[in-house]
Every structure is written in structure tokens, then in C-alpha cells.
KOLLOGU-657840 format. One record per residue (C-alpha): residue in one letter; x, y, z. Coordinates in steps of 0.25 Angstrom, whole numbers, plus 5000, padded with zeros to 4 digits. Example, Ala and Ser with C-alpha at 12.3 -4.5 7.8 and 13.67 -1.06 7.14 Angstrom:
a504949825031s505549965029
***
This chain:
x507848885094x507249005093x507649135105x505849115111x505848965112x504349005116x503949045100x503048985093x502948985078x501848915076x500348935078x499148845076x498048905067x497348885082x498348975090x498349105083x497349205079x497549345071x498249445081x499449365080x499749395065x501049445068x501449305072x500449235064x500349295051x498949365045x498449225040x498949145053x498249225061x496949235054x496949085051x497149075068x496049175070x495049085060x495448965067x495049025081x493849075076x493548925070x493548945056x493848845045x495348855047x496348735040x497348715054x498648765054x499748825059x500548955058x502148975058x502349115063x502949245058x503949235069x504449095061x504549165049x505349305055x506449195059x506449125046x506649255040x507949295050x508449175051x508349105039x507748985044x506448935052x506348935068x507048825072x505448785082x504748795069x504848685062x504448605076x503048705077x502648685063x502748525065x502048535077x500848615071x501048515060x500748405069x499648465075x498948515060x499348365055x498548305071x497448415066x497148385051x497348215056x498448205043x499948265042x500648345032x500848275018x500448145024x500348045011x498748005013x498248125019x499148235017x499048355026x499348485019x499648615023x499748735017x500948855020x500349015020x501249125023x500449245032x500949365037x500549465046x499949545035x499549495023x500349495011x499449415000x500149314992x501549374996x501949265004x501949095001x500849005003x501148834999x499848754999x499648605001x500948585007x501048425011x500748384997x501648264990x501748174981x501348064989x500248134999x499648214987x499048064983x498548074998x497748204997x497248164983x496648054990x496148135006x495448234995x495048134985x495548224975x496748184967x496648324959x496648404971x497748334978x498648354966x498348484966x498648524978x499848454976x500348544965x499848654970x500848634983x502048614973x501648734963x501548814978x502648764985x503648744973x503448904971x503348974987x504248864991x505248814983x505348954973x504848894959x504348974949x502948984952x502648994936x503348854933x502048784942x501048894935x501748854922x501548694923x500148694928x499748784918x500448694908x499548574915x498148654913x498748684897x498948544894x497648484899x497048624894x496448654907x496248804911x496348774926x497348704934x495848634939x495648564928x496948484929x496648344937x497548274945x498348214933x498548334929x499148404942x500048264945x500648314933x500748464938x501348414950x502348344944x502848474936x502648544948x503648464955x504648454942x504548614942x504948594959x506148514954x506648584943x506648724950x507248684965x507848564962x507048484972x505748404972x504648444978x504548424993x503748294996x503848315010x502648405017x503548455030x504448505020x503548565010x502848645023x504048675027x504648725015x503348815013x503448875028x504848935024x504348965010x503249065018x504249105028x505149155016x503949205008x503949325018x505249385011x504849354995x504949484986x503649484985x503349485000x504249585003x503449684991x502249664996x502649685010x503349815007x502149865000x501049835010x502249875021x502149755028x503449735039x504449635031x504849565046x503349515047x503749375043x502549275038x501749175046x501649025041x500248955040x500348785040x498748775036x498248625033x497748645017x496248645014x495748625001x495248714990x495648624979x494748494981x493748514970x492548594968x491948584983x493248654986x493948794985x494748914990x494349054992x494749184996x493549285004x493349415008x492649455017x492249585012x492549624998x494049674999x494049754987x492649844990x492449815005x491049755003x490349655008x490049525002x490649404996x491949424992x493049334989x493549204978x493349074978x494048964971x493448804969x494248694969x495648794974x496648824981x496948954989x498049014979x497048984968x496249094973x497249204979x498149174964x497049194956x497549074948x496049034945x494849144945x493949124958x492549144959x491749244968x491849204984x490349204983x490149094973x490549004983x489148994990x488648934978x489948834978x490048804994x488948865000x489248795013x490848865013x490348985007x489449025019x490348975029x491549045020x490349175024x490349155039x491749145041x491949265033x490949345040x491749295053x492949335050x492949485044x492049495059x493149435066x494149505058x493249635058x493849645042x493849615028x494349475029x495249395018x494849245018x495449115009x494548985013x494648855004x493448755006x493848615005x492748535001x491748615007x492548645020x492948785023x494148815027x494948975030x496348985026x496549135030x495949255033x496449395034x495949535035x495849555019x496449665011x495549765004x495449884995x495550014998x494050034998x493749905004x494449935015x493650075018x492350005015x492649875025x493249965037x491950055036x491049935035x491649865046x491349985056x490049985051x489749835056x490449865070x491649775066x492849905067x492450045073x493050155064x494550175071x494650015065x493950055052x495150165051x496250065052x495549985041x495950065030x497250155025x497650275019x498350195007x496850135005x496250275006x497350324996x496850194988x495450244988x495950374983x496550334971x495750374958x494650274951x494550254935x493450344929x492250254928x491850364914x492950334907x493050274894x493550134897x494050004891x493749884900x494549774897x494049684908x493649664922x494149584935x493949594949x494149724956x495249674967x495649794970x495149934969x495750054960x496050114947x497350074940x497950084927x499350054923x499849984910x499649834910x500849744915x500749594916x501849554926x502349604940x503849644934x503349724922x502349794932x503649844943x504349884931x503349984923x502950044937x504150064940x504450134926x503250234931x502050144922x500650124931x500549964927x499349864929x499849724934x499149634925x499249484931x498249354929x498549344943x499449414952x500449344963x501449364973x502449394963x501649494956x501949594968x502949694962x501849714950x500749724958x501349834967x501949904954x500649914947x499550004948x498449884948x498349724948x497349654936x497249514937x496549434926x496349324938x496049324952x495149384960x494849474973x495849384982x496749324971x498249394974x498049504965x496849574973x497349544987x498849604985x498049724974x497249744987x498249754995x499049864989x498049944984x498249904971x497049894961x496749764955x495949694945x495949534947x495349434939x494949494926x494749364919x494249424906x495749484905x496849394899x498249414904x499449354897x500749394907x501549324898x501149404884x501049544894x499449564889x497949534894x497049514884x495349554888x494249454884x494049544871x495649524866x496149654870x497549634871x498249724883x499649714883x500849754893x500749914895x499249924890x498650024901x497649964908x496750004919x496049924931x494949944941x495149894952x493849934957x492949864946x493949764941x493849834927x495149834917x495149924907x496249954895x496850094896x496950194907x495650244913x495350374919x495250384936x494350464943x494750494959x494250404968x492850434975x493750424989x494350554983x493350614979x492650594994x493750664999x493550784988x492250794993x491550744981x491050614986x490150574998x489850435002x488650374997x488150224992x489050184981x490250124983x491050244981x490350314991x490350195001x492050195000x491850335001x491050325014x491850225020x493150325018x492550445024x492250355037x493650295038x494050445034x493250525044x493650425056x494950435051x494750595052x494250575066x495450505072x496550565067x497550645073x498350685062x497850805053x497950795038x498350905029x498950925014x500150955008x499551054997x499951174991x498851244983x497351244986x496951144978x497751054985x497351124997x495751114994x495850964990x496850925004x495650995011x494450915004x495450775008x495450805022x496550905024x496750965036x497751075031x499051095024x500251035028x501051065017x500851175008x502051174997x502351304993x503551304983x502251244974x501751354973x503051414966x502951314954x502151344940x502151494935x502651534950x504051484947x504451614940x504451674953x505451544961x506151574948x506451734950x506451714965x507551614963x508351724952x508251844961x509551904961x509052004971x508352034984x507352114974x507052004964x506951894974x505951984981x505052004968x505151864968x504551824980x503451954979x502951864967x502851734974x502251804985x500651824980x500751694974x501151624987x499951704995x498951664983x499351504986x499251535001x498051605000x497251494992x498051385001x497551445014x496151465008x495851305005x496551265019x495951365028x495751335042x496851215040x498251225042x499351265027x500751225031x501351295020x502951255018x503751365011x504651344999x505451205000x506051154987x507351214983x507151334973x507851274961x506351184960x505751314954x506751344944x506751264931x507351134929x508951134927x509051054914x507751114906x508451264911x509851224907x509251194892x508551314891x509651394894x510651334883x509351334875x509051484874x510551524874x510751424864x509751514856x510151634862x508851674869x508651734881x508751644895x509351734905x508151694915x508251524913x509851554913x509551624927x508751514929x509851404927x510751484935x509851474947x509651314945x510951304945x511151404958x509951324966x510451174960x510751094972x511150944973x510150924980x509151014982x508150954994x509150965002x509451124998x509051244996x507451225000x506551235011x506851345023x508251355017x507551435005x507051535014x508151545023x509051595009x508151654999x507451775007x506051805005x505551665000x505051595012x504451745018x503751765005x503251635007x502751655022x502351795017x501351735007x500751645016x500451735028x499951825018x499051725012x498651675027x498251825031x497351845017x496551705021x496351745035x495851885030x494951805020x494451755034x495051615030x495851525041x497351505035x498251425045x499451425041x500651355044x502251395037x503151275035x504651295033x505251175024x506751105027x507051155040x508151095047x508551195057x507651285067x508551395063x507951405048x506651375054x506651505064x507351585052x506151575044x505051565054x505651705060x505451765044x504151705042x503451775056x504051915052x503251895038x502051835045x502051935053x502252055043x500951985036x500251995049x500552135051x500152165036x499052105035x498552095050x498151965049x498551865060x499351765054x499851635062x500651545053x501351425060x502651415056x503551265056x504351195045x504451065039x505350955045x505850885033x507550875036x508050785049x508550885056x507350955056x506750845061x507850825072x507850965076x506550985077x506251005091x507051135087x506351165074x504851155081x505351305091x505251375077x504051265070x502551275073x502551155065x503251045058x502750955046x503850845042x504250835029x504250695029x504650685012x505950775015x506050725029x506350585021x507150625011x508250685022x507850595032x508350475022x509250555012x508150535001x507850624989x506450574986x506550594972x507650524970x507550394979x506250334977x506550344963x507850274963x508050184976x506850174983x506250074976x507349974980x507350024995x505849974994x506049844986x507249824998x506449845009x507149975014x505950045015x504449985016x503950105009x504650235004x505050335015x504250455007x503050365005x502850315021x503850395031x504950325036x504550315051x505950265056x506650375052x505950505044x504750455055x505950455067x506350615064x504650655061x504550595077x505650675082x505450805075x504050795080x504350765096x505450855096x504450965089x503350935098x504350955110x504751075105x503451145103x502351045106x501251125098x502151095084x501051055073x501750925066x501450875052x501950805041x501850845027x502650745019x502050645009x502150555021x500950655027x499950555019x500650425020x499850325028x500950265036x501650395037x500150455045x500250355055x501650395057x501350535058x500350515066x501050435077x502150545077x501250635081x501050745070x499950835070x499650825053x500150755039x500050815026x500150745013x499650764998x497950804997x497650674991x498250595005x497550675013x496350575016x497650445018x498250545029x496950555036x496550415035x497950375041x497750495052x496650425057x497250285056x498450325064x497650395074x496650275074x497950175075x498650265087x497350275095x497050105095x498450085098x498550175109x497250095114x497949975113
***
């Protein structure tokens, strides 16, 4: 028995509704919620995800369940008037995973379970349909024999195809009942051969069997991808749906569909979805057979087509969203076998969340929670130039927005593998499945030559943000002979480069030319919201956007170190300067002057060295200032470790035996060697860099402060508004902190007195080492500010090179499931998160005024906001191009935080 004799793990449809999705699953809870708001639901019952969480530690179902599900049983059996598998008028069910969040095709699904030789007779003759009944007959062997029993799902697709071939039908519904008593009989064959057993006659077994089956689907390889891509938690556990079968596949009066609500690629209104006669729902979500528009069925079923109408209208109401609807209609009845809030394009989702506050459904703090920074980043991403010279090769449906161009690649394996060999690839499938995962994250779009805008490829594209093309018909694909031939005969093999719209559903031959984004080019400043459809995306960002603006708490700035950068950080919304690099402004010609800095011999030379850099420094500052003014610079002084300037050791070495070789003059490269070698370190970002520099090589980090006071004075006697704040790298210890601070005032104060300017220039440092973040109650009496370094901050934190690991382990820490995302792309909140939370309340304790920031990469990462956010940081600074992702998740955070502190 279980430890609470009170659980319960089984709910009728009747008894749940969709708050209790945790327990329920997404699709339990949604098909309680239609049942209690009396819609056309088959009955049914749903096993909980608590049942599956003890499968999964225990090895073995709760010992009470198997007494629940009999009991719904009996009640469904006492509902529908006949019982599971009976022989004259068989009861079938079918088995649907559902987990809290969706996770399309990821999980298993066994249809028609209850079917058997004998009460297969029973339901030919309940139906009056032989065909159909030996239909759904083979379709619960080809199912089951594949989710359940682990058969090669190609053995099945191999012998039906084999029975359309040799009655030289194209469709699997032009073979009659003879004909699939035959299939059967493989099917069966094929069971026997591969497990060693017959096909299970009896229907408590065969429903049993398919409970444990989804129970175990939770934790298939492709599962566990797909829930470490969307970073969906791995102890969820799936919920079980027992829903009597209703009938798609009774003839022409009958079918299965999947409907939108909106459309989920664009976010307009209308009719939008597929529609299958005569099917079955994995027909339609495969993309096994081509559908035809949602809206032609008015013209086939008025009757279910306006009901179908209604219902829908009901639900995105209720739901006050885009919803995602499967109905089948049994011989005119309608029936809903799920619902769920639908997934949608980046652009869609804008589009709806504005739309939605404009018919009263959501105000404009729900319309913020709608969308996210990764569909904002989406949006961003350049569009193929609509001028160019093209060569069309064909056209499906645009499933799912964007511009993509890789070299053509025909399975999932062949996909993993170039990407990972550094190739930009384009997954070309008939249709896609579960198994086609791996590729489908590998490549840089999806095209299908069948399907539509449900069929697996769209939904999981959609999901991702991949762009996909699905159901370009007039494209022939051969998987087997690695080609696709167009209706014209062009032949396009394996690594032919192709390029896909997503957008329009155009596929051209070659690679064509991008043009940025019109999101991008609102946020240059050089589009304003108008009628067309550009415009109307473009409107409904600037709304989310401004709101967003409105809300949050966190200020956004740039990491940027020129003007340009600076000038194109301020037309995306920055709000200042949080990282100004300034060893990159020693690269290009200026290295000269790093390089005789670094040869000095003397207290003379190293002083010409540092006179040179000295103009050229206040030129940067000058011009930096200039395109900020009036918003905070933090400027950090020299970090990396000198020997970066100097030239690389290998190509030095060779020049050196080179020109004595010949006998030419190298007495500079030969000093030059002899200082790589002096500055060589075994590992260098742990060495002589950051404060250490200017605490052993005199005059560096004063020139440094001297050219930016400098610069600040002429800007405020230009009548200009500098606000500038000094950033010392690496500290790990107050002491070196105070050292420089106490040399940077006296020359702060020796430009003051020259120039009689009044200058006030903050001064704090970087916290990027642990013990500057354990200390750092001591390091805030001599910092005005901190800003974490959250990418060196990692590294030490987890004794990680960057440039080494990700390259050579992270990819199997990820496949493992050590880490749901790379500590440098999201921050690790458990443990680089635990010392930023310390350092900040030990800071603030110290001196409560302390400005804190971030200005790692993490600055613009979504997740990483909300964190910063909570923590309590006053900015984030990330890369120009984030800029308008950081103030979008500001603002969700902010708008998060407030609801649920009014909850």
C-alpha cells in the first residue's frame, strides 16, 4: 500500500478541470474542463502524474491502481451500456499520454485498444462496416506492436505499403476489407517474429500494457531532447487518458480534424486548421495523407462545421487564448478529444496578446506575459531579400516563420552530424516524427513534402522557433536515394544548398540574400507602424515593448566600446553603458604601441609608450561620452593578459628562424619572441591580467584613468553631460581595490586642478572571482558600484575554460542531463546565482547606496533577467543587438513579481 491510503489516481473526465494540470496532465485537465462546460466529450478517465512519478521510482505500478482503473472501467463500461472488447459490441478505448506541458508527438498514444480476432467480427457488424473494423483493427496492431511492444515501426510501413503495391493503389484507403484481413495477418506475423509472442487477444491486457507503455514513454530519448530543449523539469511525470474511441474512419460522413483557433503562424483571425475524411487522428498529426483546408468542411458537414464554430469561439473565450483543438465526427456527431492553449510563431504570439487586449479578454500586464524575449530575438532575425534574383523550386505551407538556408540533408542522423561539423543543414523529410528530433534541432529549418500546419513537423518547428515548410507536394523526396526532385525534374541531391521561407512557404535552389528584419529596423528608427502586415507586427511590438518600458524595474544598458556600437545601443533602447572594453581599442594599428609598451627596458621608454596611447585613448573617450551623454559609461580598464597584443607564438617563432635563416635583420620580432616567451603563462586567465596589471606595470592603469577624466573634462566644457563611472577588473581582495582607487583620485584630481573642471567619476570594480564575491561586504567600503562578471564568475566559479569545454565536454554534460542548458548561455542559479545573492546583500549592508549590475553575457539572457531581477540589481548589460530581449524580460519580471505579490 501506498504511505497516504487517502490518494487517489484516478479521476473521471467529470471530476477534473484545468487548474489541476500538475496532477492531471495538459490534455486531462482540458478534456475535464470541456466536459464541465458540456461539450461533445467521449467519457473517460485519467490516471495521474503522481502514478506515473512512482512507476518511475519504483519500477512498478501503485499497488491501488490497477483497482481504480477497474473501477472507472466499470463505470465507462455502465456509461457506454457495453464492456471492453466484448465480442458482439466491443467497447474500445484508446491510451493518450498528457503532460503538464505539451511535448507534441514526444510521448505514446495506442488507439482502438479492445480490438481482437474475435470482437473485430463484432464491431464490423455495430458499424455495419467490415472495412472499417479491420481497419481499426490493424491500425491498433501497427500502433501497439510499435509504442508497446518496441517493433520496428518500418516493418508495419513496409507491409501495408507492400499491400497498396500489389493492388496498385496509392492510398491505404483504397484497400477493402479483404485486403487489410491480409495486412492483419502480417501485422500479426511481423508481432511474432520480432517479440516472440502473439498478439495480445485479451483487451485488459492490451490496456494495461499501453498504460505502462505511456508511463515509460516519459523517459524515451526523444522525450528527454525535447524536454531539455524547451527546459521542461525531467520529474513532471505524464498523465494517462482512458477515453472511449470515437470514430473518424467510418466512411465519407466521417473524419478527423485538427483546428485553431486563430491562425498560429500569423495570429489572424479566421479559419484555420486541417481536416481529414474518412481518418483517424494520427492520419492528420503524421501527415501520412495530405488534408484539406479546416474551412472546406462547411461544404462537407455543414451541420459539424458550425457547431465545430461555436465551440471554438467558446473556448479561446473561456481560455481567453489561441486555442489548439483535435475533433473527429462520427457519422455526423461531433465529438472534442483535446484542447490546449496552442503554440504559435514568434509574430503570432505578439499579434494575438495585442488583439486579445483589444477585445477586453487580457489587460496589458497579461498581454506582457504572452510573449518572450526568445520570440522577440525570433523576430529579429533577418528576412530573404524579396529583390533578389531567385530560383523557385517550389512552394508548401508556410508552418513556421523565417529565413533559413543550409545544405539539403534527408535524415535526422546525417543532419547531427554535419551541424556538428560546423554546416548550416535543411532537414528535408516527407514527414517528420518523434524520431526525427535530434535533426530537427540540428538543422537551421524543417521542409516537408507532406503535412500541413498541424501535422508533427509544424507543431514541434513552432515550438522551437525553427523555420518550417510543410506540405510542398509538387517536391519529390527520395530518403532512401538522398535527393528531391521538383515537378520540372530538377534533381537536388544530398549537400545541394537550399533555401526556405517560412513565411511564404517558397523553396528556392541556392542561397539567397537576407535583409534585417522590419522588427529591426523599428528599433533603428526606420519603421513606424502602419496598415500592412509588417507594420501591424511592428505595432503590436511597440505596445508589448512600451508597456514592458513602463514596468520594469531593471535598467538596461550595453556592453559597447566605440560609438558606433554606442549610437546603435542607444537607438535599441539603451539606457547607458555598462561595459565599456578598453583593451579593444589597443587592437589594429594601436598594437605598436602594447608592443613597445610591453619592450620598454626602461622607466623612459615605458613612459613614451604610454604618452602615445594616451591621446588615442581620450579621442575614444571623447567620441564614447559624446553618443552616451547624459547616460551612465562604465568603463573597465585593461583586463586580458598582455601577451594577447603581442603576435602569435608560432607564426613569430617562424619568422625568426626565417630571416636568420637568410640572414636579415629581426632584432625587434626576436625581442618580440623573447617577450612571449617572458609573458607565457599556463594558463593565462588565471594570471597576469585585470587589476594585477596595474598593480605591477606602473603608469598603465593611471594613463588609463588620465585619459578618461581628460576626455570627461573636454565633453563637459563642450557643454556636454558625461557620467562616468571606472571599473577595476579581477579584484579579489579590498586591498588591491584601495591601492588603485587611492592612485586614480590623485590623477582625477590633478585633471580637476588643470583643467578646473569639476569631475565626479564613480569608482567600483568587477566582481568576477569568488572571493570577491564572498568578501564583498569588505570590497563595497572602497566600490561605488559592483557589476558581476557573471562569464568569468562561471568559469572560476566551476573551474571551466569557456574556450575549452564547451567544445570538448559540454555536449555530453547536456545529452546526460548534467545541465538543462549551458552554465554561459542561462546562469547557473544554484551556485554562480548563490555567490551574485551574497555579494549583493553583503554589498548593500555595507554601503546601501552601492549601484549593482551585471554585465556578462548573461545581461541578455531571458531566464538569467528574471534572476537578476529578483536578486535585486539595479541594471544588466548585454551585446546592442539584446538590448530590446533584456527590456522585454525586465518588464516580465517586473510584471511576474507584482502579480505574485498580489497573490
Amino acid at each position: 500500500m501506498s504511505e497516504n491510503n487517502d490518494q487517489k489516481f484516478v479521476y473521471d473526465f467529470t471530476e477534473g478541470n484545468r487548474d489541476l494540470k500538475d496532477l492531471l496532465g495538459g490534455k486531462g485537465a482540458n478534456l475535464a474542463e470541456m466536459t464541465n462546460l458540456g461539450l461533445p466529450v467521449p467519457p473517460g478517465f485519467t490516471i495521474t502524474t503522481e502514478a506515473c512519478k512512482v512507476y518511475l521510482e519504483s519500477g512498478s505500478e501503485p499497488v491501488e491502481l490497477r483497482d481504480e482503473v477497474s473501477a472507472h472501467l466499470d463505470a465507462l463500461e455502465q456509461q457506454m451500456g457495453k464492456k471492453l472488447g466484448q465480442a458482439d459490441d466491443p467497447l474500445l478505448v484508446s491510451v493518450r499520454s498528457g503532460a503538464k506541458f505539451s511535448m507534441p508527438g514526444m510521448m505514446d498514444t495506442v488507439l482502438n485498444i479492445g480490438l481482437s480476432d474475435e470482437s473485430v467480427a463484432g464491431l464490423a457488424r455495430q458499424a455495419d462496416n467490415e472495412r472499417f473494423a479491420w481497419d481499426s483493427y490493424r491500425r491498433l496492431i501497427q500502433m501497439f506492436g510499435k509504442t508497446v511492444l518496441g517493433v520496428e515501426g518500418e516493418l508495419f510501413e513496409d507491409a501495408l505499403d507492400e499491400a497498396k503495391t500489389a493492388k496498385k493503389v496509392a492510398s491505404d484507403t483504397d484497400l477493402d476489407a479483404a485486403d487489410l484481413k491480409k495486412v492483419v495477418k502480417h501485422f500479426k506475423k511481423i508481432v511474432k517474429a520480432e517479440t516472440g509472442r502473439d498478439f495480445p487477444q485479451d483487451p485488459r491486457e492490451q490496456m494495461d500494457l499501453a498504460i505502462e507503455a505511456v508511463f515509460n514513454s516519459w523517459n524515451t530519448d526523444r522525450a528527454k531532447l525535447y524536454r531539455r530543449q524547451e527546459r521542461i523539469p525531467g520529474d513532471l511525470g505524464t498523465a494517462v487518458n482512458v477515453c472511449s474511441m470515437v470514430f473518424g474512419n467510418l466512411g465519407p460522413d466521417s473524419g478527423t480534424g485538427v483546428a485553431f483557433t486563430r491562425d498560429p503562424a500569423s495570429g489572424h483571425a479566421g479559419v484555420y486548421g486541417d481536416y481529414l475524411q474518412n481518418a483517424q487522428g494520427e492520419d492528420v498529426v503524421a501527415g501520412i495523407r495530405n488534408t484539406v483546408p479546416l474551412a472546406d468542411l462547411e461544404s462537407i458537414d455543414k451541420t459539424s462545421y458550425d457547431q465545430l464554430m461555436h465551440i471554438m469561439n467558446t473556448l479561446e473565450t473561456h481560455y481567453k487564448d489561441l486555442c489548439d483543438i483535435e475533433f473527429t465526427i462520427e457519422r455526423g456527431q461531433l465529438w472534442m478529444l483535446q484542447t490546449r492553449v496552442g503554440k504559435r510563431t514568434a509574430g503570432a504570439a505578439f499579434r494575438i496578446a495585442t488583439q486579445l487586449v483589444d477585445q477586453g479578454l487580457i489587460d496589458e500586464a497579461e498581454a506582457l506575459q504572452r510573449v518572450t524575449g526568445a520570440q522577440l530575438a525570433q523576430l529579429m532575425f533577418p528576412k530573404f531579400d524579396e529583390d533578389a534574383k531567385v530560383d523557385q523550386i517550389g512552394r508548401g505551407i508556410a508552418a513556421s516563420p523565417g529565413a533559413a538556408v543550409g545544405k539539403a540533408v534527408f535524415d535526422s542522423y546525417t543532419a547531427v552530424k554535419w551541424s556538428r561539423s560546423g554546416e548550416k543543414v535543411i532537414l528535408i523529410r516527407r514527414e517528420t516524427n518523434p524520431d526525427d528530433l535530434d535533426g530537427m534541432i540540428a538543422a537551421e529549418g524543417i521542409l516537408t513534402s507532406r503535412g500541413g500546419k498541424t501535422s508533427h513537423a509544424a507543431v514541434v518547428a513552432r515550438g522551437m522557433g525553427k523555420t518550417c515548410v510543410c506540405g510542398a507536394e509538387e517536391l519529390e523526396v527520395d530518403t532512401k536515394r538522398r535527393r528531391m526532385t521538383t515537378s520540372d525534374g530538377q534533381v537536388v541531391e544530398e549537400g545541394d544548398v537550399v533555401s526556405i521561407d517560412g513565411s511564404t512557404g517558397k523553396v528556392y535552389l541556392g542561397e539567397v540574400p537576407v535583409v534585417p528584419s522590419p522588427v529591426v529596423e523599428y528599433f533603428e528608427g526606420r519603421m513606424h507602424a502602419g496598415a500592412d502586415d509588417a507594420d501591424e507586427l511592428v505595432a503590436a511590438v511597440h505596445r508589448i515593448m512600451a508597456y514592458a518600458d513602463r514596468v520594469r524595474r531593471l535598467r538596461v544598458r550595453a556592453n559597447a566600446d566605440n560609438a558606433e556600437d554606442a549610437n546603435r545601443a542607444r537607438r535599441f533602447g539603451a539606457q547607458g553603458i555598462g561595459l565599456c572594453r578598453t583593451e579593444h581599442m589597443f587592437l589594429g594599428e594601436r598594437r605598436q604601441y602594447v608592443e613597445r609598451l610591453i619592450l620598454a627596458d626602461t622607466d623612459a621608454e615605458r613612459d613614451d609608450a604610454l604618452e602615445a596611447l594616451l591621446p588615442l585613448q581620450k579621442t575614444d573617450f571623447v567620441e564614447l561620452f559624446e553618443a552616451m551623454d547624459g547616460l551612465p559609461v562604465t568603463v573597465r580598464l585593461l583586463d586580458p593578459p598582455l601577451h594577447e597584443f603581442l603576435p602569435d607564438i608560432t607564426e613569430l617563432s617562424v619568422r625568426v628562424a626565417l630571416a636568420e635563416s637568410r640572414k636579415e635583420p629581426h632584432e625587434n620580432d626576436l625581442r618580440l619572441l623573447q617577450a612571449v616567451h617572458r609573458l607565457h603563462e599556463q594558463n593565462p586567465m588565471l594570471g597576469l591580467r585585470g587589476v594585477r596589471l596595474g598593480l605591477v606595470i606602473p603608469g598603465l592603469f593611471t594613463m588609463q584613468v588620465r585619459a578618461i577624466a581628460e576626455a570627461a573634462a573636454q565633453r563637459i566644457d563642450a557643454k556636454g553631460d558625461p557620467r562616468v563611472e571606472i571599473m577595476i577588473p579581477l579584484v579579489g581582495t579590498v586591498q588591491e581595490l584601495e591601492i588603485v582607487r587611492e592612485e586614480a583620485e590623485q590623477v582625477i584630481a590633478e585633471v580637476r586642478a588643470r583643467t578646473g573642471v569639476e569631475l565626479k567619476l564613480a569608482l567600483g570594480t568587477m566582481i568576477e572571482l569568488p572571493r570577491a564575491a564572498v568578501t564583498a561586504g569588505q570590497i563595497a567600503e572602497a566600490a561605488e558600484f559592483f557589476s558581476f562578471g557573471t562569464n568569468d564568475l562561471t568559469q572560476t566559479v566551476w573551474g571551466f575554460s569557456r574556450d575549452d569545454v564547451e567544445a570538448s565536454f559540454f555536449t555530453a554534460y547536456l545529452e546526460k542531463g548534467i545541465f538543462g542548458v549551458s552554465p554561459f548561455e542561462t546562469i547557473d542559479k544554484d551556485g554562480v546565482g548563490a555567490l551574485v545573492r551574497s555579494a549583493v546583500q553583503a554589498g548593500r549592508a555595507t554601503r546601501p547606496d552601492i549601484k549593482l549590475g551585471v554585465c556578462g553575457e548573461h545581461g541578455g539572457d531571458p531566464e538569467s533577467v528574471h534572476f537578476f531581477h529578483e536578486v535585486g540589481l539595479d541594471y544588466v548589460s548585454c551585446s546592442p543587438f539584446r538590448i530590446p530581449v533584456a527590456r522585454l524580460e525586465a518588464g516580465r519580471a517586473a510584471a511576474e513579481s507584482k502579480g505574485s505579490d498580489s497573490r
